[in-house]
Backbone as CSV, one residue per row, in Angstrom:
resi,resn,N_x,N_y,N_z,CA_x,CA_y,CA_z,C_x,C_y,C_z
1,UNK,26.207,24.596,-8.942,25.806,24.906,-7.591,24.276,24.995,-7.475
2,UNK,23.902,25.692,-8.647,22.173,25.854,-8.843,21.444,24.587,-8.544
3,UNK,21.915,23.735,-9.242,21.760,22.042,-9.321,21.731,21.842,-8.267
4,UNK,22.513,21.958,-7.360,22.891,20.861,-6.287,21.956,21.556,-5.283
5,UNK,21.444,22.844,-5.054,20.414,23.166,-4.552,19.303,23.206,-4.477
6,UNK,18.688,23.037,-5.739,17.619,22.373,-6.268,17.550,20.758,-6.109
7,UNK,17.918,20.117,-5.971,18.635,18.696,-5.833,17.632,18.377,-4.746
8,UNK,18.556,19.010,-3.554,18.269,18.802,-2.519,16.927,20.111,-1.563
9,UNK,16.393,20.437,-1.762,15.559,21.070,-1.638,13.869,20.600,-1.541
10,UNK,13.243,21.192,-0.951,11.976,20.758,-0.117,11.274,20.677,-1.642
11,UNK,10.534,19.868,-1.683,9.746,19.575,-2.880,8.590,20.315,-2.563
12,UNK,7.353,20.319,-3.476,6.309,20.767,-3.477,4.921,20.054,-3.672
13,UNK,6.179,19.053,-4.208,4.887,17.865,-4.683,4.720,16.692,-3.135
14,UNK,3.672,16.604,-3.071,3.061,15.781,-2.080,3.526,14.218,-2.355
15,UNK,3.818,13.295,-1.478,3.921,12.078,-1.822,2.556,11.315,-1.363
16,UNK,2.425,10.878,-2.664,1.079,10.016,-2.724,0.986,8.400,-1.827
17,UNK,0.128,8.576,-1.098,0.268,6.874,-0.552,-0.743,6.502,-1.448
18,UNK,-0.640,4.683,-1.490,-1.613,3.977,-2.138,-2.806,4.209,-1.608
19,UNK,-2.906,4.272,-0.545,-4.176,4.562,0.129,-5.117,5.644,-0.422
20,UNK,-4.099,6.601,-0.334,-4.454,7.753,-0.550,-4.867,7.844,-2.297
21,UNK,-4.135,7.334,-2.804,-4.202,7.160,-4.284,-6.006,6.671,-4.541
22,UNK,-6.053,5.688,-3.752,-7.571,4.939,-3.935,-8.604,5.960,-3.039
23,UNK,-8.242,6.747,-2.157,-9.084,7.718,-1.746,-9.862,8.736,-2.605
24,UNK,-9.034,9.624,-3.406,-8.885,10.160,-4.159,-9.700,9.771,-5.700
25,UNK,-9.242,8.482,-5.837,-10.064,8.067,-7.304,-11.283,8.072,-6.904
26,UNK,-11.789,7.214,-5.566,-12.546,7.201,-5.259,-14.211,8.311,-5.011
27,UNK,-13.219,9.477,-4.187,-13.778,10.828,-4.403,-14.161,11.416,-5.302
28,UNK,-13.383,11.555,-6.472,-13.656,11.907,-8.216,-14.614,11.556,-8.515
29,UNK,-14.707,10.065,-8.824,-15.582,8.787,-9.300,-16.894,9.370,-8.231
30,UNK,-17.089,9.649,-7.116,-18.302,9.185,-6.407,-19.194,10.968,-6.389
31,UNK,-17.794,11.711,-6.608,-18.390,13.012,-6.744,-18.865,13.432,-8.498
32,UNK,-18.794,12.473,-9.217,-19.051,12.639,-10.553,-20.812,12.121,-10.370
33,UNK,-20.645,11.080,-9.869,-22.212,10.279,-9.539,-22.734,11.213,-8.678
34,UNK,-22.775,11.869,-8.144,-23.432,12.647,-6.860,-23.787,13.848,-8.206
35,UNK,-22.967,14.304,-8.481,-23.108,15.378,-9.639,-24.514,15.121,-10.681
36,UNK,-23.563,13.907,-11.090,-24.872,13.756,-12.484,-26.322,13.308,-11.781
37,UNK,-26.346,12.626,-10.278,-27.188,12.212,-10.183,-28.495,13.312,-9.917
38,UNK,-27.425,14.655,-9.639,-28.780,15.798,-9.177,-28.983,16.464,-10.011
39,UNK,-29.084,16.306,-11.563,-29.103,17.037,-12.556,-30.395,15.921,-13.123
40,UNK,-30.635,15.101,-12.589,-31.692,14.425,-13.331,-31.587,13.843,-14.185
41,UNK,-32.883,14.032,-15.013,-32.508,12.843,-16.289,-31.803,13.685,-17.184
42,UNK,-31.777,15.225,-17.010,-30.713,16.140,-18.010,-29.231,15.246,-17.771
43,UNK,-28.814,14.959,-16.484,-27.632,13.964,-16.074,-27.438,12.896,-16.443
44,UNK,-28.190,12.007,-17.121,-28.176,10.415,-17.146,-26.957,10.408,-17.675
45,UNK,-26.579,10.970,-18.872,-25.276,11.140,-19.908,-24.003,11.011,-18.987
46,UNK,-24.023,11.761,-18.242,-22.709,11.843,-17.673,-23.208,10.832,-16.347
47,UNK,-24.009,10.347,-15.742,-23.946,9.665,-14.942,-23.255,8.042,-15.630
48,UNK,-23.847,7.914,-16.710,-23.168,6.744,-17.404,-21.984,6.536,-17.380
49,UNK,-21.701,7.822,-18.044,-19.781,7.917,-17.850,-19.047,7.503,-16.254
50,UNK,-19.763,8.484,-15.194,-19.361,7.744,-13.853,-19.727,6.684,-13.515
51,UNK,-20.393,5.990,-13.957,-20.416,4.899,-13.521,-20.108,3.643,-13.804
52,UNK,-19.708,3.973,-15.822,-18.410,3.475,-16.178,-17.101,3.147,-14.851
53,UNK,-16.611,4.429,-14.629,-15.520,4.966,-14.244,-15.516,4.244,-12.795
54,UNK,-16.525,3.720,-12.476,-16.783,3.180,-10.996,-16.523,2.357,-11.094
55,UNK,-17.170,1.452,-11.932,-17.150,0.032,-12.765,-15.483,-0.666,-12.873
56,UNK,-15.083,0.184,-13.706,-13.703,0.139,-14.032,-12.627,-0.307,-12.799
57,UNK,-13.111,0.633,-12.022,-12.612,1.107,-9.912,-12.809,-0.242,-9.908
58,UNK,-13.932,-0.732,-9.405,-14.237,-1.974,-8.646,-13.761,-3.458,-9.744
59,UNK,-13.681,-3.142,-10.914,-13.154,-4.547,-11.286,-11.692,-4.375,-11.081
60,UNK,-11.011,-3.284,-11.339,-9.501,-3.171,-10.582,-9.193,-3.705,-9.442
61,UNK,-10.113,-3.351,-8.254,-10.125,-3.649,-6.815,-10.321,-5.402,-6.828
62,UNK,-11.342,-5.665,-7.636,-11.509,-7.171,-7.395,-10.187,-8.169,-8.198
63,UNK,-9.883,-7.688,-9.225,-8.626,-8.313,-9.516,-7.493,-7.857,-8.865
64,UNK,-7.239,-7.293,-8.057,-6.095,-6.971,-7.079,-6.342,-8.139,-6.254
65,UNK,-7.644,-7.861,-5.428,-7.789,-8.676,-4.194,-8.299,-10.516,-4.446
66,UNK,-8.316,-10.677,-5.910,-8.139,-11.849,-6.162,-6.792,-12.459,-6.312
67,UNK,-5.837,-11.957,-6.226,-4.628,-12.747,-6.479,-4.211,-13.077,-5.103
68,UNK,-3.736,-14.283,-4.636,-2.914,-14.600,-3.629,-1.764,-13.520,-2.751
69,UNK,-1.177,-13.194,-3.590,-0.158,-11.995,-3.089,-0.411,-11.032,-2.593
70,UNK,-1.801,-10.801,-2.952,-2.469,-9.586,-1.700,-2.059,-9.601,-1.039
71,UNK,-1.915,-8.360,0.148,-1.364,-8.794,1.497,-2.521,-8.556,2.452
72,UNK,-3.845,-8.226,2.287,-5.380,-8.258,2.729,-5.265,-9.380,3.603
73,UNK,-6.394,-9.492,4.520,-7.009,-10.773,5.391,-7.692,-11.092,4.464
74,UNK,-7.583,-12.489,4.163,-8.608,-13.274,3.471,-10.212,-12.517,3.428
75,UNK,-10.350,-12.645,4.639,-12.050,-11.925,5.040,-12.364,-10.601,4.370
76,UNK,-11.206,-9.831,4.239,-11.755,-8.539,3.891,-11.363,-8.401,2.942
77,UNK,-10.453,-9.508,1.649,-10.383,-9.688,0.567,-12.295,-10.142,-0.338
78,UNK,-12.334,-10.654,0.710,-13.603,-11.835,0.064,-14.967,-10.536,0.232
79,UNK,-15.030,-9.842,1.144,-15.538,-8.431,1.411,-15.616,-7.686,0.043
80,UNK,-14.782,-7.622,-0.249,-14.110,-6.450,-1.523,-14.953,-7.223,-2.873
81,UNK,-14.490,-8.231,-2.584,-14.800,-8.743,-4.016,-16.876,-8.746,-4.075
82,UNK,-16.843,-9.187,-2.987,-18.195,-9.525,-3.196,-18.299,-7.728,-3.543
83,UNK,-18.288,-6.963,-3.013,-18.517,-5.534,-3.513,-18.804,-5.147,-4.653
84,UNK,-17.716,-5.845,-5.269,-17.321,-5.341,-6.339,-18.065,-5.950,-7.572
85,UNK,-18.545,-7.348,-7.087,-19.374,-8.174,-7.720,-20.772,-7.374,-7.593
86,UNK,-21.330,-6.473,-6.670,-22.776,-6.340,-6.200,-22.687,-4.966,-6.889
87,UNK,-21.038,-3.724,-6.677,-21.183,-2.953,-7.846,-21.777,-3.198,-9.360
88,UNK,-21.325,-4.311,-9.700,-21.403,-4.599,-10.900,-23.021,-4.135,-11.483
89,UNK,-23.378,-5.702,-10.629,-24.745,-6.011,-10.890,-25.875,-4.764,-10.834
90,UNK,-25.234,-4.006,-9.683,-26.520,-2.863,-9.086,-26.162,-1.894,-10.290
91,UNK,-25.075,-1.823,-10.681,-24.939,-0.384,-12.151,-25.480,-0.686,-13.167
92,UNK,-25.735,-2.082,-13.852,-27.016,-2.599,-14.693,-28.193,-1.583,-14.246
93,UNK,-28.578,-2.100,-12.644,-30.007,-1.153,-12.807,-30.019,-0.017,-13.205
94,UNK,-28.867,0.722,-12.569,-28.693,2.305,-12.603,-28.710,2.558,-13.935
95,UNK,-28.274,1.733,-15.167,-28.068,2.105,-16.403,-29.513,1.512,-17.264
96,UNK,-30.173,0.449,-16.657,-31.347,0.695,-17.415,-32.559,1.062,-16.428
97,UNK,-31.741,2.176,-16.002,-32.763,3.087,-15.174,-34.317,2.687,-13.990
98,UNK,-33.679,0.939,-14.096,-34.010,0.346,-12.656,-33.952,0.933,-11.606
99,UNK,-33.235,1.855,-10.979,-32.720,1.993,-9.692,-31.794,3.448,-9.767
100,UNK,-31.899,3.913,-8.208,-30.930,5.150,-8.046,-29.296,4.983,-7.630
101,UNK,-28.639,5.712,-8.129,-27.590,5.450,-8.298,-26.951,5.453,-6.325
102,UNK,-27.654,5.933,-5.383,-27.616,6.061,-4.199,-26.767,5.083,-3.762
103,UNK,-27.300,4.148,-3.913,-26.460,2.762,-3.058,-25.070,2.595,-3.207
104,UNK,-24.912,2.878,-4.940,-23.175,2.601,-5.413,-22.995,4.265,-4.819
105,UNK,-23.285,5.269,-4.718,-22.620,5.928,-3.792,-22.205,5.718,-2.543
106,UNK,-23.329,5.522,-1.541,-23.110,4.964,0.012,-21.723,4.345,-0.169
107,UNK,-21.600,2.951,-1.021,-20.946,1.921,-0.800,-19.306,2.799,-0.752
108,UNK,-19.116,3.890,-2.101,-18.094,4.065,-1.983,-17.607,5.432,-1.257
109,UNK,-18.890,5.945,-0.296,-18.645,6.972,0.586,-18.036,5.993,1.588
110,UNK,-18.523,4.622,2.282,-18.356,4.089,2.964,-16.708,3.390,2.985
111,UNK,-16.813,2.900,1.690,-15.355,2.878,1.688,-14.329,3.921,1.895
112,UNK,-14.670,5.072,1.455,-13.726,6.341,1.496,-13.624,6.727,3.121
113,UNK,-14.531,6.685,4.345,-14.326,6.844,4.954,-13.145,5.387,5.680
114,UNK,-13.277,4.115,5.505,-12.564,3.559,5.569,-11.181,3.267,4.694
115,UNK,-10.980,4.217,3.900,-9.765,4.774,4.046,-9.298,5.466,4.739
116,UNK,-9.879,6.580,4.998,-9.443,8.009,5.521,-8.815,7.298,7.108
117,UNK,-10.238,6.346,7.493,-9.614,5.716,9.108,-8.515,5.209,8.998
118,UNK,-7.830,4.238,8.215,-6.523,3.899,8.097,-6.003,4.217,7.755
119,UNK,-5.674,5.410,7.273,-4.948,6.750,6.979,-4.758,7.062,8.272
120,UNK,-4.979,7.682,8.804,-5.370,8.591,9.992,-4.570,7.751,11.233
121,UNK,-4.849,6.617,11.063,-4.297,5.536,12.202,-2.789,4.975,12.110
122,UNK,-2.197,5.524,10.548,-1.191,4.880,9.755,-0.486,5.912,10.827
C-alpha cells in the first residue's frame, strides 16, 4: 500500500526542459567566468578552467546544430555555429591573455536571456 502511494505521489524533483537544461549550464559556465574574471590575475587559474568549460558548451552546440536533423531554422543554426566558431577563436585571446574575457560573457548572457524568452513564451 506504502508503494502504491509513493508511486503515485507529487514528486519533488522538477522536470528539466532542454531549454532549461542549456540555461542552466550556461549560467554555471558564465558565472564561473564572471567569478574568476574579478579576482584578477589571482583568477587566471580558474578562469582557464571556465573557459575550458565554455569551450566544451559551444563545440557541443555547434555539433548539434551542424547535423541536418536539427529541428533549428537554417539561419539561426548558421547563427550558432558561427558563435561558436568566434567563441573559439576569442578564448585563445583570453588564454594568452590578449583580451578580456567580457565578450564570451556578453555572448552567453545574451544567449541566456534568449532562452529564458522562449521559455517564458513556451
Amino acid at each position: 500500500m506504502n508503494l502504491a502511494k509513493t508511486a503515485y505521489a507529487a514528486s519533488n524533483t522538477a522536470v528539466r526542459t532542454p531549454r532549461g537544461v542549456e540555461y542552466e549550464a550556461f549560467a554555471r559556465i558564465t558565472q564561473k567566468m564572471k567569478s574568476a574574471a574579478a579576482k584578477g590575475n589571482s583568477g587566471f587559474g580558474l578562469l582557464t578552467h571556465a573557459i575550458h568549460e565554455n569551450r566544451r558548451l559551444w563545440t557541443m552546440l555547434a555539433a548539434d546544430v551542424a547535423i541536418s536533423e536539427n529541428g533549428l531554422p537554417e539561419e539561426l543554426r548558421a547563427r550558432i555555429f558561427f558563435l561558436a566558431e568566434f567563441t573559439s577563436d576569442f578564448s585563445r585571446k583570453v588564454l594568452t591573455r590578449g583580451a578580456s574575457p567580457d565578450a564570451l560573457i556578453e555572448i552567453n548572457t545574451t544567449i541566456m536571456r534568449g532562452l529564458r524568452q522562449t521559455a517564458d513564451a513556451a
